[in-house]
N, C-alpha and C positions, 0 to 999 in steps of 0.2 A: 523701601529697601533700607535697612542697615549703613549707617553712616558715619564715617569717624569724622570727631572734634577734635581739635588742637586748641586748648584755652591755655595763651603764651604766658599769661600772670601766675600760671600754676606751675612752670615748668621748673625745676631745679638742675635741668640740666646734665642729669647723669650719667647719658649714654645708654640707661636699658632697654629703650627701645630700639636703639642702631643695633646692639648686640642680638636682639631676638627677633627682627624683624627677618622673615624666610626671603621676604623680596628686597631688601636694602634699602626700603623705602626712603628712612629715615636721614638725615644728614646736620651735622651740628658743626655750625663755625663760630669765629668771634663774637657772632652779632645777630645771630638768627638758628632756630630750627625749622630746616625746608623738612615738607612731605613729597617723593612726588607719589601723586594717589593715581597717576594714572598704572603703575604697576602694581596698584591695592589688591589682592584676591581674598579681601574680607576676612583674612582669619581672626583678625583682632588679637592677635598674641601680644602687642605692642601693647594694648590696653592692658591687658593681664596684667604685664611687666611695669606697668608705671605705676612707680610709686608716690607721686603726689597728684595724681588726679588729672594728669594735663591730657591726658588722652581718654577721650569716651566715646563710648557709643552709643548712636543716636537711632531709634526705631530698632522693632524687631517683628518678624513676623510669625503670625498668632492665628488661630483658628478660629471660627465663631462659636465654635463651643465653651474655648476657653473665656473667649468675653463674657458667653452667656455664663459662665460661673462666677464671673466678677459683677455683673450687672445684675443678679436674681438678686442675691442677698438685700439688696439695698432696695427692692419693692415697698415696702411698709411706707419709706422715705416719698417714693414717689408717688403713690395713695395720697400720702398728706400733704404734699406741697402742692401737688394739680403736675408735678414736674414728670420728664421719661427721659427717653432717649436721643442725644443727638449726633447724628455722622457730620462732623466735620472735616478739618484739616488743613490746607491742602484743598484737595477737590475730592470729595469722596467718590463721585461719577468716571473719576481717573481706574477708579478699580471697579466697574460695575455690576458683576458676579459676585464679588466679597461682599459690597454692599444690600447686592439684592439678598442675598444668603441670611446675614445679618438683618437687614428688618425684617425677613419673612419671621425670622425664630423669637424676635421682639413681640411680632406682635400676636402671633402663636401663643406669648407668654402672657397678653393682655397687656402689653406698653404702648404707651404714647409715643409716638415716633417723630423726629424732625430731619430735615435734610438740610442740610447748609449747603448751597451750592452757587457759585456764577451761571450757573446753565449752558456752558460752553460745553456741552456735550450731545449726541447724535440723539435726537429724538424719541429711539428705539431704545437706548440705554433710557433714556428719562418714563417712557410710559410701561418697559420692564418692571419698575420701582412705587409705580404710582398705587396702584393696590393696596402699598405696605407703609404709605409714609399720612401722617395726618397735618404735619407741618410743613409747608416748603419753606427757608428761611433763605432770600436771594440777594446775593450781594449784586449790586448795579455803580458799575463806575462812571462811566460816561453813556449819553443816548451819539454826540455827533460820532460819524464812523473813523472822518480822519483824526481828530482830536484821541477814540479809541484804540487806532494802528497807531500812532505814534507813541503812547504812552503804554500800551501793553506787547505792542507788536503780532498782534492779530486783529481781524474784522469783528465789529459785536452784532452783525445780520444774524449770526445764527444763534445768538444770545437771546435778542431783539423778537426773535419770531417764536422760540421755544417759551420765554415768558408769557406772551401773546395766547401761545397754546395751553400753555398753565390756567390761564387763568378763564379758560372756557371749561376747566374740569369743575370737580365742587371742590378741589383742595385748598386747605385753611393758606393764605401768602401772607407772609410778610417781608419788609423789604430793608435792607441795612445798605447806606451811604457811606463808602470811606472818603473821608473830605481830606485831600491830597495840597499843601500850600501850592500855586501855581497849578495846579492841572484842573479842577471840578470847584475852587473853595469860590466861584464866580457866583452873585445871588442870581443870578438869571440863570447861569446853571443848573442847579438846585433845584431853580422851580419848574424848570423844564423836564428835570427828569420828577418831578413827583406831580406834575400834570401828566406824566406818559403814564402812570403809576395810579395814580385816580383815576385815569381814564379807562385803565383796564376792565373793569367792571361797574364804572360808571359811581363809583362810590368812594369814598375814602380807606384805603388800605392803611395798614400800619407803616409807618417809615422813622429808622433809627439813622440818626447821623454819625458817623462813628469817628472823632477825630484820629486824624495821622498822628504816629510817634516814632520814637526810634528803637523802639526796643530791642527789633532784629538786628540793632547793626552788629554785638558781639559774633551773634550766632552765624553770621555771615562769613565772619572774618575765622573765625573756627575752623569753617569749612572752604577756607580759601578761596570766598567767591566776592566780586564787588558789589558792595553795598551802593547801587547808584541813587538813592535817597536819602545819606548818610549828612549831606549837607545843608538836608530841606530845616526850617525850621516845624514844631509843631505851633497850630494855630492857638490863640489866646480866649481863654474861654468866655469874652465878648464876640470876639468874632465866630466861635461858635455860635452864641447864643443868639446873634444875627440872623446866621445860616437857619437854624431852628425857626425862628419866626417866619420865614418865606412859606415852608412847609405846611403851616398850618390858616394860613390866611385862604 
């Protein structure tokens, strides 16, 4: 869904979005411009009207036709690099119809397909898709369940067992690690989940450690939302390189 940004370093302060906003969203004092976005009905008129950029919009929604006009042209490209297509995001399995729709016509066209996903999704959305994807690419944050409620605030059994199911298909896995300061950057951690991970099929799968950073915290704050890792530090590319060798031993 379509999203407004408030970037404050951009703001001059004008007033033309109090002036043209239909719901009065907007509100400018001494010392801040509030939104409140719970009265937002998306026209984006503010956006129109701001003249330095402080208001934008974020996402728009788009048909699979029209991607497939943006994704054909660039075929030659993916011929020679060995590269396709990847749904990411987000979760792409958040919209399972748009997704399934989109690789069907992927690979209609002869693409290489991937799916980025946590696998927190119903089963029936995941083997919907399975036909059409040649990659699964699966992020895995924690295997323990309470260490995974507390840090995501849901259970990972139905993560834990759709992986499981993955990997009794023939689909290509690979697996990406986000190493979080304090939650997973533990080396027992680590290897525990890339022992659950080799053990899948009895072989060594691929595994990328993906260090934490901050990069979302602007875009957080745009959107008026708390950034609750904003104070984490990111880890020092020794103690990656730590984490990295548990992996491969």
């Amino acid at each position: 869904m379509p999203e407004l940004h408030y970037w404050h370093h951009r703001c001059i302060r004008c007033g033309a979005c109090v002036a043209i906003c239909p719901g009065h969203l907007h509100q400018l004092d001494h010392d801040a411009h509030r939104i409140q976005r719970d009265k937002c009905i998306a026209c984006f008129s503010c956006v129109a009207g701001c003249y330095s950029g402080a208001l934008e919009v974020s996402g728009r929604r788009i048909s699979v036709e029209e991607i497939m006009r943006q994704i054909l042209p660039d075929q030659p490209f993916y011929a020679a690099s060995g590269g396709g297509v990847t749904l990411s995001g987000g979760e792409p399995l958040m919209q399972p119809r748009f997704s399934k729709s989109l690789l069907q016509a992927c690979k209609s066209a002869g693409l290489h397909t991937t799916v980025q996903t946590c696998a927190e999704a119903s089963w029936a959305n995941i083997v919907a898709i399975i036909p059409f994807v040649d990659l699964f690419l699966i992020d895995l944050k924690v295997l323990d369940p309470n260490l995974h409620q507390k840090v995501t605030g849901k259970s990972n059994q139905r993560i834990l067992t759709n992986i499981r199911r993955l990997a009794q298909t023939d689909k290509a896995l690979s697996f990406r690690i986000p190493v979080v300061p304090g939650v997973n950057d533990a080396p027992e951690i680590i290897a525990a989940m890339a022992g659950f991970i080799h053990d899948l099929r009895g072989t060594r799968l691929p595994i990328e450690l993906v260090p934490f950073h901050r990069l979302a915290t602007d875009k957080y704050r745009s959107l008026d939302l708390t950034y609750q890792a904003a104070t984490l530090a990111p880890l020092s590319v020794e103690r990656m390189n730590q984490l990295k060798a548990v992996i491969i031993k």
